[in-house]
N, C-alpha and C positions, 0 to 999 in steps of 0.2 A: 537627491530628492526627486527628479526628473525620472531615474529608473521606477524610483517605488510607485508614484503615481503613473505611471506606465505599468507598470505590475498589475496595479488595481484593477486600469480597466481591462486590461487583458483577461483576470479573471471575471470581473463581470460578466464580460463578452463572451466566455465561454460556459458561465455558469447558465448564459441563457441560450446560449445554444445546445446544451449538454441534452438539455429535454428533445431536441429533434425528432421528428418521428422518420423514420426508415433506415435508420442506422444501427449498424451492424455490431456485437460485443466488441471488438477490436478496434470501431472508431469510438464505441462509448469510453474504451480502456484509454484512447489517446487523448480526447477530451479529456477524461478526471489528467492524467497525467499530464496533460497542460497546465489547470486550473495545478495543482498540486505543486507543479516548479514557481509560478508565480505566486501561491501562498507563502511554500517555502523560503522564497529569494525575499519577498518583503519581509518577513518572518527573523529570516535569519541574518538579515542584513549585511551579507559575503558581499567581501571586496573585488575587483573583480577579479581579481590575484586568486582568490580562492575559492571564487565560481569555474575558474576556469578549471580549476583541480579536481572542484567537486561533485560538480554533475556528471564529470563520468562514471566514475565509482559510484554516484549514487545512483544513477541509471543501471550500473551495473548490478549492483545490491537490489531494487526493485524490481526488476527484470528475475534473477535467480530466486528472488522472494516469490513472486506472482507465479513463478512455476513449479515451487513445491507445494505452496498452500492451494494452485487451484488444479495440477494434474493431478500429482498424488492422493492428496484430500480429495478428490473429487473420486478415486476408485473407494477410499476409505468412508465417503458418505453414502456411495450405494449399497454397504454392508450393512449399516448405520439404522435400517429399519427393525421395526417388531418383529415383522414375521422372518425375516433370515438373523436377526440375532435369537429368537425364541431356538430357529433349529441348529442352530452352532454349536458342534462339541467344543466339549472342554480345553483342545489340542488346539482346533479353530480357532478356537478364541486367544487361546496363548498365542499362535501365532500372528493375531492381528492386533493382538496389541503391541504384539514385539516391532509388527510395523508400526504403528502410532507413533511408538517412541523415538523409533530410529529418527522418523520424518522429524520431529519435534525438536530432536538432539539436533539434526542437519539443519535446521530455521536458527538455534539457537549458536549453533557455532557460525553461522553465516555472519549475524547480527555484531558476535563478537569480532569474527576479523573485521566487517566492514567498521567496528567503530576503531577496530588498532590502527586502522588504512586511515581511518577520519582524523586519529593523535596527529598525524604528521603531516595535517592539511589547515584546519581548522583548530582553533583552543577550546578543550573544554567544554567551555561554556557555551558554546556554540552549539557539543554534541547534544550536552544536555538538553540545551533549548530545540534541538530537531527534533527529539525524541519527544517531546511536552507540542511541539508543534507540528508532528505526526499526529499525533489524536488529537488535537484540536480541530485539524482539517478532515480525519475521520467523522467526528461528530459533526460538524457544518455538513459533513457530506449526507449523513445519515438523517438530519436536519432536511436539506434540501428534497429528499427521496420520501420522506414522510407528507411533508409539506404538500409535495405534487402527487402522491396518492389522496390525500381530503382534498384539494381543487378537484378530483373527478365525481365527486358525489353528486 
């Protein structure tokens, strides 16, 4: 009980410094990914038997995640406009989607090994609830980012 309310303030403590001004992409990415472990950890309520299992894998899983969705995707959204999708042939175009997919397939077998890695750490119900406690913490987060856009009006 002692950890979880320890969790809490940890994310408070980070929820309020997350807004910092002078901070660079990579301290903001470690910031969320604090707030994120201590969501999860109170969330998922791992013994410490199987925090010690899971946060690496999970760190590893988020780490390879964050690198496809935001190098790859990130040459795939400067395609992504009007006037260079207006001038793409037809070949172009087959060829970028054929990336999309590959990226998409590679997020989507990542997900699945990480959760076969996760059978043999965690029950189930556990994975389930990360998965439901993944976007929970997405939306709090998207929450918090809204929120402190109308504070500047």
């Amino acid at each position: 009980m002692k950890i979880k309310k320890l969790f809490l303030i940890l994310l408070l403590l980070f929820s309020f410094s997350f807004y910092g001004q002078g901070e660079g992409m990579r301290g903001k990415r470690e910031q969320i990914r604090a707030m994120k472990a201590a969501f999860l950890t109170t969330e998922l309520k791992l013994t410490s038997n199987e925090a010690e299992k899971f946060w690496p894998v999970y760190n590893s899983f988020d780490d390879r995640q964050f690198e496809l969705r935001h190098q790859k995707m990130r040459s795939f959204r400067s395609k992504m406009n009007d006037e260079t999708l207006n001038k793409m042939s037809e070949k172009e175009a087959i060829a970028f989607l054929n990336q999309l997919e590959s990226t998409e397939e590679e997020l989507f077998s990542l997900r699945k090994n990480f959760i076969a890695t996760l059978k043999g750490i965690v029950p189930a119900t556990k994975i389930i609830k990360l998965r439901k406690s993944e976007e929970d913490f997405n939306r709090k987060l998207l929450h918090q980012y809204r929120d402190k856009g109308h504070r500047k009006d």
